[in-house]
N, CA and C of each residue as an Amber inpcrd file, in Angstrom:
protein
   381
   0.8430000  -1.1680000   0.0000000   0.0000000   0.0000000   0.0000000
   0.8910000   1.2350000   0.0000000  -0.0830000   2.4190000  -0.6470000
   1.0680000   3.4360000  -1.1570000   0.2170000   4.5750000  -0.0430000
   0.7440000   5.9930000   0.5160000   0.1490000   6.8880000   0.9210000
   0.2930000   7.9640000  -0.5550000   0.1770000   7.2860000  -1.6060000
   0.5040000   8.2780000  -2.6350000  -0.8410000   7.6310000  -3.4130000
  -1.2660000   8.1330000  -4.7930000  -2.5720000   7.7210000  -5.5620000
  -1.9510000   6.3510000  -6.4480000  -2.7210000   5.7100000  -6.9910000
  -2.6980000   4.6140000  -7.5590000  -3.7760000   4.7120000  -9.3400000
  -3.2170000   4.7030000 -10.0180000  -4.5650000   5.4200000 -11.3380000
  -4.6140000   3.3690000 -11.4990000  -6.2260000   3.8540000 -11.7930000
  -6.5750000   2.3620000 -12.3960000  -7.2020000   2.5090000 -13.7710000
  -7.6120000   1.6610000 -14.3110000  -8.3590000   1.8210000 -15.7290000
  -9.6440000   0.9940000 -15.7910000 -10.5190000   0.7650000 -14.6610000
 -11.6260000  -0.2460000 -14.6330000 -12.9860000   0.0510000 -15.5960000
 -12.7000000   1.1670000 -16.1320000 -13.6760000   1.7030000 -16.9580000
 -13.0070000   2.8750000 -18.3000000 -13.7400000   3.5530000 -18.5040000
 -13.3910000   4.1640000 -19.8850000 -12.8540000   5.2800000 -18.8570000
 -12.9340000   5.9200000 -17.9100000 -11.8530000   6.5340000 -17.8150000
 -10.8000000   6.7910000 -16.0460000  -9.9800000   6.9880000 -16.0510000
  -9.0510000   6.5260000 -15.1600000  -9.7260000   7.1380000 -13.2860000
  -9.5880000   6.1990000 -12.9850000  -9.9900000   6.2940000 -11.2900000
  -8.3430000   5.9660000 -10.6580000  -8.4590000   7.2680000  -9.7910000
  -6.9130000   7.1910000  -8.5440000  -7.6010000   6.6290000  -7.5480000
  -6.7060000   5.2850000  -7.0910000  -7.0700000   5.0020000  -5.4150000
  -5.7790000   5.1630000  -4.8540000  -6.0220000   4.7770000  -3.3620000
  -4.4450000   5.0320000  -2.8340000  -3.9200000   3.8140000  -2.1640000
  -4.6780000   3.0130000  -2.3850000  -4.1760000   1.5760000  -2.0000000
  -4.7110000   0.5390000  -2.6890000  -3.5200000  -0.5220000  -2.8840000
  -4.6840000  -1.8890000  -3.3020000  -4.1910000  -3.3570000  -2.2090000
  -4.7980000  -3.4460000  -2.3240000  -4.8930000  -4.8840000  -1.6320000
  -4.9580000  -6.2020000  -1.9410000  -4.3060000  -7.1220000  -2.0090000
  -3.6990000  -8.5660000  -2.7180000  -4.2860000  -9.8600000  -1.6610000
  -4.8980000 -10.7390000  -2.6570000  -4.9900000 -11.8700000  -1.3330000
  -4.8140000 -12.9280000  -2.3060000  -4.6830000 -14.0640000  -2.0980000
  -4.1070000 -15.0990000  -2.5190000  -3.4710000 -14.5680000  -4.2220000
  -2.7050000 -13.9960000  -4.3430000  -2.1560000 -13.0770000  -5.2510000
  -3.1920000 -12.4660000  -6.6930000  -4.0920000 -12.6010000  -6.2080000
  -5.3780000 -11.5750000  -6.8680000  -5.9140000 -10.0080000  -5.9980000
  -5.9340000  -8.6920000  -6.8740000  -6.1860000  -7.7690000  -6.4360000
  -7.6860000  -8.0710000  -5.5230000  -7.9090000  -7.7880000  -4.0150000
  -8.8410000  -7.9820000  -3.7130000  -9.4780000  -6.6890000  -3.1650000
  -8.3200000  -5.4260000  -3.8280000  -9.3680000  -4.4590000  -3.1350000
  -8.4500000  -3.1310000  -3.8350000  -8.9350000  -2.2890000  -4.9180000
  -8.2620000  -1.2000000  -5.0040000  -9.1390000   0.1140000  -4.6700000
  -8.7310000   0.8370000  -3.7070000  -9.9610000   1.8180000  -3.4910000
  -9.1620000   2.5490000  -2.1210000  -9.8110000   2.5670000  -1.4600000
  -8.7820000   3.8990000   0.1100000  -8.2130000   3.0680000   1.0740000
  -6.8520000   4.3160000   1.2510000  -5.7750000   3.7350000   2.3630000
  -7.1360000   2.9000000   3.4500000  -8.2990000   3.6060000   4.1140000
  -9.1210000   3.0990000   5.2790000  -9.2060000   1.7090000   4.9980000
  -9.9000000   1.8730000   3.5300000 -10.9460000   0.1860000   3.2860000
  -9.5460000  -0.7420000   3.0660000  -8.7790000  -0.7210000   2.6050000
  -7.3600000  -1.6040000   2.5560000  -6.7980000  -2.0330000   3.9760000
  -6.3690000  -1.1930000   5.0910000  -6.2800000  -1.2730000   6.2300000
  -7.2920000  -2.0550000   6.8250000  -8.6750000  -2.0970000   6.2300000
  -9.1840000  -3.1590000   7.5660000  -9.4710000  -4.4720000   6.8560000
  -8.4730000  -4.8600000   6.0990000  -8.3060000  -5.9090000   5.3470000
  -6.7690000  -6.9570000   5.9830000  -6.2890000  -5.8210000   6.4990000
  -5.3340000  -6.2650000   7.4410000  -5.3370000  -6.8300000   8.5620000
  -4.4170000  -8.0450000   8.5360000  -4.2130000  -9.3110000   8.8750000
  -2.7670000  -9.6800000   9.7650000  -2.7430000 -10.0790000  10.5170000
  -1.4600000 -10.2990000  11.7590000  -0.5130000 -10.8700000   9.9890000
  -0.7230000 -11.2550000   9.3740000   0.5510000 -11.6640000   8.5570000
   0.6500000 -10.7080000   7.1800000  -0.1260000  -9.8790000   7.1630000
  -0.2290000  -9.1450000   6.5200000   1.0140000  -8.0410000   5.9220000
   1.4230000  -8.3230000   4.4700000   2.4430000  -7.3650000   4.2730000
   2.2210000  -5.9560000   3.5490000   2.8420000  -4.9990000   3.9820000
   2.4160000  -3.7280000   3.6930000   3.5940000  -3.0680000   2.8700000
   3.6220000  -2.6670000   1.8180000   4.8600000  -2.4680000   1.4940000
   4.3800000  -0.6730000   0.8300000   4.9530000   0.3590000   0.8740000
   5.3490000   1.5410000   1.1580000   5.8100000   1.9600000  -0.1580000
   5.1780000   2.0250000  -1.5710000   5.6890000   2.5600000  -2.9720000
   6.8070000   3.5940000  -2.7150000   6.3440000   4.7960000  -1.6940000
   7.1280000   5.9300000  -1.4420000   7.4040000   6.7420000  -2.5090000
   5.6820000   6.7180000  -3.5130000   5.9830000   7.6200000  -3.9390000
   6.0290000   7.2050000  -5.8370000   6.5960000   5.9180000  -5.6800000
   6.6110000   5.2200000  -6.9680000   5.8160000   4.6640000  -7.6030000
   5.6830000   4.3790000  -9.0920000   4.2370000   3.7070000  -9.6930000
   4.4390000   2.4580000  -9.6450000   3.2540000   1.6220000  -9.5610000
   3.0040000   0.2870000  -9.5710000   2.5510000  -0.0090000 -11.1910000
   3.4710000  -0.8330000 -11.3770000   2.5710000  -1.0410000 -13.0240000
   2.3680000  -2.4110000 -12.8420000   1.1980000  -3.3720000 -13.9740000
   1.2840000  -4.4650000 -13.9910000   2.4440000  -5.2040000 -14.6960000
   2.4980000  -6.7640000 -14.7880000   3.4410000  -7.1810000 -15.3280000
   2.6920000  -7.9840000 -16.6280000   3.6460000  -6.4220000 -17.7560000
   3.2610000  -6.7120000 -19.3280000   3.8830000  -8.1290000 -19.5840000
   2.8110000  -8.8960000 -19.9980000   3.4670000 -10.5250000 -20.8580000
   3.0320000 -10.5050000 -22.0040000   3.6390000 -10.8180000 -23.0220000
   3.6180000 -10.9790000 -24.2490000   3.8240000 -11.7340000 -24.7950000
   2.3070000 -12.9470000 -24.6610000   1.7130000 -13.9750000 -24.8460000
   2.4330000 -14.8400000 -26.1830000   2.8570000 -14.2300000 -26.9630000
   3.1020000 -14.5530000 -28.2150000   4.8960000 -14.0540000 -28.6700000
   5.4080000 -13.9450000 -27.8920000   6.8890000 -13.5730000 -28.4530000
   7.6920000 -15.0460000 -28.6290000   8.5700000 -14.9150000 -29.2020000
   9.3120000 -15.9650000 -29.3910000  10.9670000 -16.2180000 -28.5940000
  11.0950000 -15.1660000 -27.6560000  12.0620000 -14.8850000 -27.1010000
  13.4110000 -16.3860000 -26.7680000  12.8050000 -17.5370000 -26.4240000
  13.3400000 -18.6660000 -26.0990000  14.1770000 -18.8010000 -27.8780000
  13.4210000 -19.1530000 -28.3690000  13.5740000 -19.4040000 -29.9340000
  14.8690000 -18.3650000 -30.7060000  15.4690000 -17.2300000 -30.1630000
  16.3980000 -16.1790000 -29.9320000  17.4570000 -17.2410000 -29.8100000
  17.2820000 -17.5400000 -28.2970000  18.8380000 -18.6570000 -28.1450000
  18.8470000 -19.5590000 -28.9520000  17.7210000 -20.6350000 -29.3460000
  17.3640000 -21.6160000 -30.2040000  17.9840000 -21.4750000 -31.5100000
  17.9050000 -20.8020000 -32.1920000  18.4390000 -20.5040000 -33.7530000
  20.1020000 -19.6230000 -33.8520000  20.5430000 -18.7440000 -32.5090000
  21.5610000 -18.2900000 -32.3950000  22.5430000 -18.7380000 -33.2550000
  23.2290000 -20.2860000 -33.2230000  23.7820000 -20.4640000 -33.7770000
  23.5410000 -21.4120000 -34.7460000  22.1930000 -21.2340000 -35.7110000
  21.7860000 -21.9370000 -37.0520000  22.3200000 -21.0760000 -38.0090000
  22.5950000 -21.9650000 -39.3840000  22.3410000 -21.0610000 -40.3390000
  21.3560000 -20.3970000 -40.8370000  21.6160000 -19.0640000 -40.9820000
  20.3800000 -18.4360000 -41.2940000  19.9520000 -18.2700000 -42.6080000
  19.0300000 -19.3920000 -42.9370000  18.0540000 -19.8900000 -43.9600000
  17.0130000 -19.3010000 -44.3080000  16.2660000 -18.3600000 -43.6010000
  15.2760000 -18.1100000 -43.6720000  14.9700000 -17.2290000 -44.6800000
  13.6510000 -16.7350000 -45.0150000  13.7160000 -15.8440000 -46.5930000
  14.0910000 -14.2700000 -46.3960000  14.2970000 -13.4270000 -46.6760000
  14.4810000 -11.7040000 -46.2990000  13.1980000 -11.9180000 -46.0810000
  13.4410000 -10.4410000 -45.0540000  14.9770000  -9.9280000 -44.3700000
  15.4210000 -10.8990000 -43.1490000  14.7470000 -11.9730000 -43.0200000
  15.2330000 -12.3260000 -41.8860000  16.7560000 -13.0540000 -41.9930000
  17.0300000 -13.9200000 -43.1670000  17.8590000 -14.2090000 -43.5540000
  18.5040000 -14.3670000 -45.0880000  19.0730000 -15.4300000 -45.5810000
  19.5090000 -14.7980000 -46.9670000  18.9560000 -16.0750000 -48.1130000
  17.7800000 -16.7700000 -47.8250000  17.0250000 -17.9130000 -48.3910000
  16.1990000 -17.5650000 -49.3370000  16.2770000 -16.8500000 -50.4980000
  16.0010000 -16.3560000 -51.2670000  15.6880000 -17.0280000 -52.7210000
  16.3690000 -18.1580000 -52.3080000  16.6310000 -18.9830000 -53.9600000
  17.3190000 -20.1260000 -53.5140000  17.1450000 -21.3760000 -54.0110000
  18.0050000 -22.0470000 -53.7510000  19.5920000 -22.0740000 -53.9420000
  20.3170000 -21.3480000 -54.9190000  21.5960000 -21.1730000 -54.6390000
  22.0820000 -20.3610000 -53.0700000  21.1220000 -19.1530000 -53.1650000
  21.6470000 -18.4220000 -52.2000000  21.4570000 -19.4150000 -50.6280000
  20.7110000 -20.2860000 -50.9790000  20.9070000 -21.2440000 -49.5890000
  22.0550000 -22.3060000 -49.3140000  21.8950000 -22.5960000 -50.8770000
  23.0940000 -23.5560000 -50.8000000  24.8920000 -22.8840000 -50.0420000
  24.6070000 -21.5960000 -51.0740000  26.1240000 -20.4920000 -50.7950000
  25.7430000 -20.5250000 -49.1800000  24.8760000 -20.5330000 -48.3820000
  24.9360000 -20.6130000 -47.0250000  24.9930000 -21.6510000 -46.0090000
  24.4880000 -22.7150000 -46.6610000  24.7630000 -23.5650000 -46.0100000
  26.7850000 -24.0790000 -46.0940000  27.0730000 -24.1090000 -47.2240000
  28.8000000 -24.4080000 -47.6650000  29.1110000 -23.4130000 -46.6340000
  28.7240000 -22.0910000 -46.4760000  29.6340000 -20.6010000 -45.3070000
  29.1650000 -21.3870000 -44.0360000  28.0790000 -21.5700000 -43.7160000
  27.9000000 -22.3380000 -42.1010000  28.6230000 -23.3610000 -41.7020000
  29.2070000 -24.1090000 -42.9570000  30.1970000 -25.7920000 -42.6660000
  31.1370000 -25.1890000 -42.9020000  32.1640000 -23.8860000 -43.3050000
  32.9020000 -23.4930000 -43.3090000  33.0530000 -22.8170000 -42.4740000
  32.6170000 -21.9830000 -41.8480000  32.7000000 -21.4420000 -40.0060000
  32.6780000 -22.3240000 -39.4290000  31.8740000 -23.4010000 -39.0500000
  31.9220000 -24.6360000 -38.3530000  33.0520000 -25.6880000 -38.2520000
  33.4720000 -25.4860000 -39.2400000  34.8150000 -26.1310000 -39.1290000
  34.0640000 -27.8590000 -39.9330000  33.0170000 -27.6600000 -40.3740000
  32.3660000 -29.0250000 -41.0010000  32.9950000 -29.7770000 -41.7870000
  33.5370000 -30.8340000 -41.4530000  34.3760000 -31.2610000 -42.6200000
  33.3680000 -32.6180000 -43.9510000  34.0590000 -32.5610000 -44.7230000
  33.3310000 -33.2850000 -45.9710000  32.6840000 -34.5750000 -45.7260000
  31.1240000 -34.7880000 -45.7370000  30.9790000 -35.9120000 -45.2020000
  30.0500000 -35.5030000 -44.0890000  30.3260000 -34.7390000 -43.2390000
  29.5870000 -33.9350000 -41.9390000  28.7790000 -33.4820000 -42.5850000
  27.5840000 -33.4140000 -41.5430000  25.9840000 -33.1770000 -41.3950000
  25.7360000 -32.3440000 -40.8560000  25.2780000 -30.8770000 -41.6000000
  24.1350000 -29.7310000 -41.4490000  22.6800000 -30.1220000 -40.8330000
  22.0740000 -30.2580000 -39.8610000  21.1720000 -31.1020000 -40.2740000
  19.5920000 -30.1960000 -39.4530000  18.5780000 -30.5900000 -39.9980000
  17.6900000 -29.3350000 -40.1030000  16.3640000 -29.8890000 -38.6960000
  15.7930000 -29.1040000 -37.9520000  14.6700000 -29.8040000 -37.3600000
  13.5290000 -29.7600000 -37.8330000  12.9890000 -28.8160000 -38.4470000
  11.6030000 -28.6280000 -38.8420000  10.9900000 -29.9680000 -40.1180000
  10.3320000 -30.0130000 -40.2270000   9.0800000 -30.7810000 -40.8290000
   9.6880000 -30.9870000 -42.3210000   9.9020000 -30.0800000 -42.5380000
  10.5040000 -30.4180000 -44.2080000  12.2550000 -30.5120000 -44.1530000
  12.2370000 -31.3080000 -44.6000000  14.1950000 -31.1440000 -44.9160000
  14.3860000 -30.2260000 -45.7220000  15.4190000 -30.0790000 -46.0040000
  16.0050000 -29.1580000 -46.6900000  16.0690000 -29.7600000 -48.2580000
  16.6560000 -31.4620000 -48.0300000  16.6850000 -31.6320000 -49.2630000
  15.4330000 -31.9630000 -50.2150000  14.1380000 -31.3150000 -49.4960000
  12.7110000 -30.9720000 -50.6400000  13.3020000 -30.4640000 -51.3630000
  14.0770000 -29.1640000 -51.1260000  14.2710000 -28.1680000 -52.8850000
  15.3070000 -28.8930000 -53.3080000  16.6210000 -28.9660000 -52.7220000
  17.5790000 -30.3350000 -53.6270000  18.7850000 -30.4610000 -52.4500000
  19.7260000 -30.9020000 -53.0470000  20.3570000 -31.4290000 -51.5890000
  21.4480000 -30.7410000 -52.2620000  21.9460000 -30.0800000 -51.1790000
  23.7380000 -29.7330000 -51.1860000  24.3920000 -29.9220000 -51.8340000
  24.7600000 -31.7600000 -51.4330000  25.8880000 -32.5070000 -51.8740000
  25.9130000 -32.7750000 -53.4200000  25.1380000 -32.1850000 -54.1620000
  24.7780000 -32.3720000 -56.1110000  25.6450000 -31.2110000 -56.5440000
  26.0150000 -30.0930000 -55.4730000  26.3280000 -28.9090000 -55.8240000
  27.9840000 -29.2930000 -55.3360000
């Protein structure tokens, strides 16, 4: 609980309270320092903004953030702009630069996870 205002958005337009109140980690009360206080409980924690805003915690249901480390060190296949998969040569010229950074030697396996292989459009090793 804050002795400072709290803006909420429960409707079309913004209401300040000055406290909210949490119980089994659901808001169970945003509205005055009074009505929050007699919600209080011998184990009850009170914590003191001093002044600072409370925001919620933005999640963004749909990012791919994990998938960041995941592909880090793939070749990047993919079509522009994300990567340089544009045509099948220009994949091939990338896959030969990825076994050549890699240190891949002749014989060694690039090898792909998704659903389609790679060698649907044609395979490497013809080139």
């Amino acid at each position: 609980m804050s002795n400072g205002s709290i803006l909420t958005m429960a409707g079309k337009a913004p209401v300040y309270v000055e406290a909210l109140a949490v119980k089994d980690g659901e808001i169970a009360l945003a509205g005055s320092m009074d009505a929050a206080l007699k919600m209080k409980g011998d184990a009850t924690k009170v914590v003191d903004l001093g002044g600072k805003a409370l925001l919620p915690g933005f999640l963004d249901a749909h990012s791919h953030y994990i998938n960041s480390l995941l592909v880090a060190n793939q070749c990047k296949l993919y079509a522009p702009p994300s990567g340089v998969g544009k045509d099948v040569p220009s994949i091939i010229a990338e896959l030969k630069k990825c076994a050549t950074e890699r240190n891949i030697q002749k014989g060694g396996m690039l090898w792909r996870r998704h659903s389609r292989p790679l060698t649907a459009f044609r395979s490497p090793a013809t080139n």
